[in-house]
C-alpha positions as a printed Julia matrix, in Angstrom:
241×3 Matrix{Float64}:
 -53.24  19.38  167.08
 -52.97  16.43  164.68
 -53.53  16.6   161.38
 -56.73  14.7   159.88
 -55.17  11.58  157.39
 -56.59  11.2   153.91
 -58.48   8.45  154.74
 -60.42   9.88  157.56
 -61.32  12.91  155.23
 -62.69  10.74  152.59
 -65.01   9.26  155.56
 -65.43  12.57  156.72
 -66.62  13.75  153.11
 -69.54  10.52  153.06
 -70.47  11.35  156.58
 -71.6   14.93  156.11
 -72.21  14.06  152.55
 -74.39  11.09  152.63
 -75.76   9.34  149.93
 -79.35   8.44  150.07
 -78.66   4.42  150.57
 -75.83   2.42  150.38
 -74.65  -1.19  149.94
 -72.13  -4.06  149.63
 -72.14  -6.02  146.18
 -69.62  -7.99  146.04
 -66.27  -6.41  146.34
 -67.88  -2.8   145.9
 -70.2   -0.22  147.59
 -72.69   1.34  145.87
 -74.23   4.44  146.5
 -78.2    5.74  145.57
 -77.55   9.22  144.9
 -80.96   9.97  143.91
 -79.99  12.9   141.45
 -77.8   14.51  144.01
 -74.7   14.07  141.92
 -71.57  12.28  141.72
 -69.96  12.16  145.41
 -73.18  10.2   146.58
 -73.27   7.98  143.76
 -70.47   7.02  142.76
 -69.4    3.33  143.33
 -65.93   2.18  145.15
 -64.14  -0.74  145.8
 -64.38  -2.55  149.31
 -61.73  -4.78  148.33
 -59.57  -5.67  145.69
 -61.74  -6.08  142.73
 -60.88  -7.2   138.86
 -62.44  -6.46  135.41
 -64.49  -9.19  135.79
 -66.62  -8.01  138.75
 -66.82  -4.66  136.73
 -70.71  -5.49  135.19
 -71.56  -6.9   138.5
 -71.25  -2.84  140.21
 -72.42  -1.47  136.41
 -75.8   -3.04  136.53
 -76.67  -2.32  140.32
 -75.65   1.57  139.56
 -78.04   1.07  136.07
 -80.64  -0.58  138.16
 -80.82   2.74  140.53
 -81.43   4.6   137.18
 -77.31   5.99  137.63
 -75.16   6.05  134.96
 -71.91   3.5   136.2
 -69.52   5.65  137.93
 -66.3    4.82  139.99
 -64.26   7.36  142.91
 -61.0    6.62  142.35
 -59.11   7.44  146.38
 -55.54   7.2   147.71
 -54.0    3.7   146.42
 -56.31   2.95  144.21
 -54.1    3.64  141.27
 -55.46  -0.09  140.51
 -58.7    0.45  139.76
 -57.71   3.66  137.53
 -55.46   1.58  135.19
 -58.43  -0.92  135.09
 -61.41   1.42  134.31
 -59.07   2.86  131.85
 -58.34   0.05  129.99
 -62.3   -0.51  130.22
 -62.24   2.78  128.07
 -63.73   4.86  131.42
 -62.53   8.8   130.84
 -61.79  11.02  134.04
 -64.17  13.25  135.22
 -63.76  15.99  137.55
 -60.49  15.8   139.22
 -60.85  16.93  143.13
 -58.41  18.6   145.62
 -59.18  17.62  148.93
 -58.17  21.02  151.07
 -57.47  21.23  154.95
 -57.1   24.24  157.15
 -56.32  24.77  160.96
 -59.5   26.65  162.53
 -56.94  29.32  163.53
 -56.54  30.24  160.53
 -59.88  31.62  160.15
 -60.94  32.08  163.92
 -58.01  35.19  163.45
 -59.89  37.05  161.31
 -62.71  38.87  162.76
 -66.2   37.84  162.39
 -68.62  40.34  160.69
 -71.98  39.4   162.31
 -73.62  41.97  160.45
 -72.55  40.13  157.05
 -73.06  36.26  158.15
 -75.31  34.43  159.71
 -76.03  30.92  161.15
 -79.46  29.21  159.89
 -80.81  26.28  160.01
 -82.98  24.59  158.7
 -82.06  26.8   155.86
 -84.12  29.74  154.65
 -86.02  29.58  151.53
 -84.08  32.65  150.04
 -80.94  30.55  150.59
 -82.28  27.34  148.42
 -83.04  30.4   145.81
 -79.29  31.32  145.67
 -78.48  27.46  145.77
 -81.2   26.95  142.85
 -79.2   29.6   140.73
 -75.65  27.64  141.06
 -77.42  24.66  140.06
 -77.66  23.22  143.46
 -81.77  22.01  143.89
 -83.5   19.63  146.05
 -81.86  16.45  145.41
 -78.9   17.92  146.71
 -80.75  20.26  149.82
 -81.99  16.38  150.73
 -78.27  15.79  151.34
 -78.04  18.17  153.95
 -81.09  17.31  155.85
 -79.82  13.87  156.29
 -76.34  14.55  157.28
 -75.98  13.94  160.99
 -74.42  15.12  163.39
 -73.79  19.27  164.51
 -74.44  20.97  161.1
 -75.51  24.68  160.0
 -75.91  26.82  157.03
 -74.29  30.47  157.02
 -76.22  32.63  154.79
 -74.22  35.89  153.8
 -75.2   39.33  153.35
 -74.21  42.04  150.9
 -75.9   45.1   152.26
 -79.34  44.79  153.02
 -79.8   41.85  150.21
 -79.17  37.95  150.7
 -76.22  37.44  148.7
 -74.3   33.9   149.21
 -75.24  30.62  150.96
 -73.32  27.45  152.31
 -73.66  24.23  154.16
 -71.26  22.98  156.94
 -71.34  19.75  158.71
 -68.79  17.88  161.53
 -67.77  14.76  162.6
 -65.52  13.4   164.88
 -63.68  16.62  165.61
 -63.34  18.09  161.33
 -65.98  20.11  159.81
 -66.51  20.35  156.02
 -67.7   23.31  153.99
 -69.85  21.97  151.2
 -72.12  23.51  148.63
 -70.46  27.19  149.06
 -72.5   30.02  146.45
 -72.54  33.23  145.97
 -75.24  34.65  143.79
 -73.73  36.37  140.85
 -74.4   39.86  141.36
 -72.48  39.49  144.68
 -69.31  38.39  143.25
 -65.87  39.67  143.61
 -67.36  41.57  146.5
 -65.37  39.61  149.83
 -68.46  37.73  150.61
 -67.38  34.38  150.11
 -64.26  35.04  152.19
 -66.05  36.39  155.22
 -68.37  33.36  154.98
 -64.92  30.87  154.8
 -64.26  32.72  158.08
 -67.74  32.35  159.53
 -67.76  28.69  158.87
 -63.87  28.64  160.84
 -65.69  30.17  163.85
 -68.88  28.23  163.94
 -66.08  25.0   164.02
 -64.56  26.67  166.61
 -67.77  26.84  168.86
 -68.38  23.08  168.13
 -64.49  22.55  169.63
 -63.1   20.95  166.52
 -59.65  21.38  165.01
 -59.94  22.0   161.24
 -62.07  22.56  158.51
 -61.72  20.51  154.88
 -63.57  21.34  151.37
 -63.61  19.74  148.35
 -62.89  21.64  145.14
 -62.65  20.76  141.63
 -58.59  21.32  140.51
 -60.06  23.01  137.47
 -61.7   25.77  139.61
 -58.67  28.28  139.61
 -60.3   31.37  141.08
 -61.69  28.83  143.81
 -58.23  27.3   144.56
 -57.25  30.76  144.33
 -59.08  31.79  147.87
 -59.14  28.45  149.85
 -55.12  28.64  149.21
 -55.1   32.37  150.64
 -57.14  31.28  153.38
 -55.2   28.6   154.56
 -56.29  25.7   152.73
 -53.53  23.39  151.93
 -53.65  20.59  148.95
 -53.47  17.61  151.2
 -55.47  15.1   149.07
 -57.36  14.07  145.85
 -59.61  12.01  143.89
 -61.16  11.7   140.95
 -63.8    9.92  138.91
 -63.92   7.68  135.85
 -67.14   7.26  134.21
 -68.96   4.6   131.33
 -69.46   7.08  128.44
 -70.83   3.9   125.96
């Protein structure tokens, strides 16, 4: 069983991610998140750019009504020390987490607790609404291709926590994982981790990856329990002026 590379997560991230529209300018791609936050609008480099083809990718991201906004990957430690120097701050640092599907296929599956839904139920975009998560990013999900499914957990007889998970080529990815707040601390979110290893299981692929802000301790916390190992990162830089 090989081990996904960095790369193909970061491609794996954008497939079952997507961004609303996306195209070349220049040496960068830029991406029309349409209000559905930073991973689908954020701008990267296609090649080797310099400081000069900087306003080229700030105006296009200005002209979808974004503010400018750069993913800084693997071996771009280039375009970091540029933006810096541009006087772009950091925002959000991400760990890029990978687990083996045995890891959570040997935990039993509570079918009482989880469930597999999709298109997803409107009680489930009310738990999503709560964490913040609303329609710009539920459009997300409906255009992600591919197999795809939402696992909506229960606590007793009440709809308690919510996620999305996507796959391509052989890797799922969790995404958008919430638990409503009167749920918490309860085990929910780990037995819907677990759900989401066996759905991947059913769809025969290998491993499952998340993305998780490094300043998210508790979150860290339970991937790393669960058999989520640091085995990338990125972050942004953004135009504060």
């Amino acid at each position: 069983m090989t081990e996904p590379s960095v790369e193909s997560l970061y491609a794996l991230t954008e497939a079952t991610w997507p961004p609303a529209a996306k195209a070349r300018v220049g040496p960068w791609e830029i991406r029309e998140g349409r209000g559905a936050g930073s991973r689908v609008s954020a701008a990267t480099p296609a090649v080797q750019a310099t400081a000069a083809d900087l306003p080229l990718a700030e105006q296009e991201m200005r002209d979808l009504g974004q503010t400018p906004l750069f993913m800084i990957r693997k071996g771009e430690g280039w375009l970091d020390e540029m933006l810096a120097e541009q006087g772009y701050p950091i925002k959000d640092p991400v760990f890029l987490r990978l687990a083996p599907v045995a890891a959570m296929t040997a935990l039993p599956l509570e079918r009482a607790k989880t469930f597999r839904v999709w298109p997803p139920l409107e009680t489930q975009k009310e738990i999503w609404a709560e964490g913040g998560i609303g329609p710009a990013r539920l459009a997300v999900m409906d255009r992600a291709e591919g197999p795809k499914t939402t696992i909506l957990g229960r606590d007793g007889n009440s709809p308690a926590g919510t996620a999305f998970v996507a796959m391509q080529n052989g890797v799922a990815m969790l995404h958008a994982m919430e638990v409503a707040a009167a749920f918490r601390r309860r085990g929910l979110a780990r037995k819907m981790i677990t759900a989401v290893g066996h759905w991947t299981a059913d769809h025969g692929a290998s491993h499952v990856a998340l993305l998780v802000t490094k300043a998210n301790a508790g979150a860290n916390a339970l991937y790393a329990s669960m058999g989520f190992e640091v085995v990338g990162e990125y972050h942004y830089r953004i135009k504060t002026e």
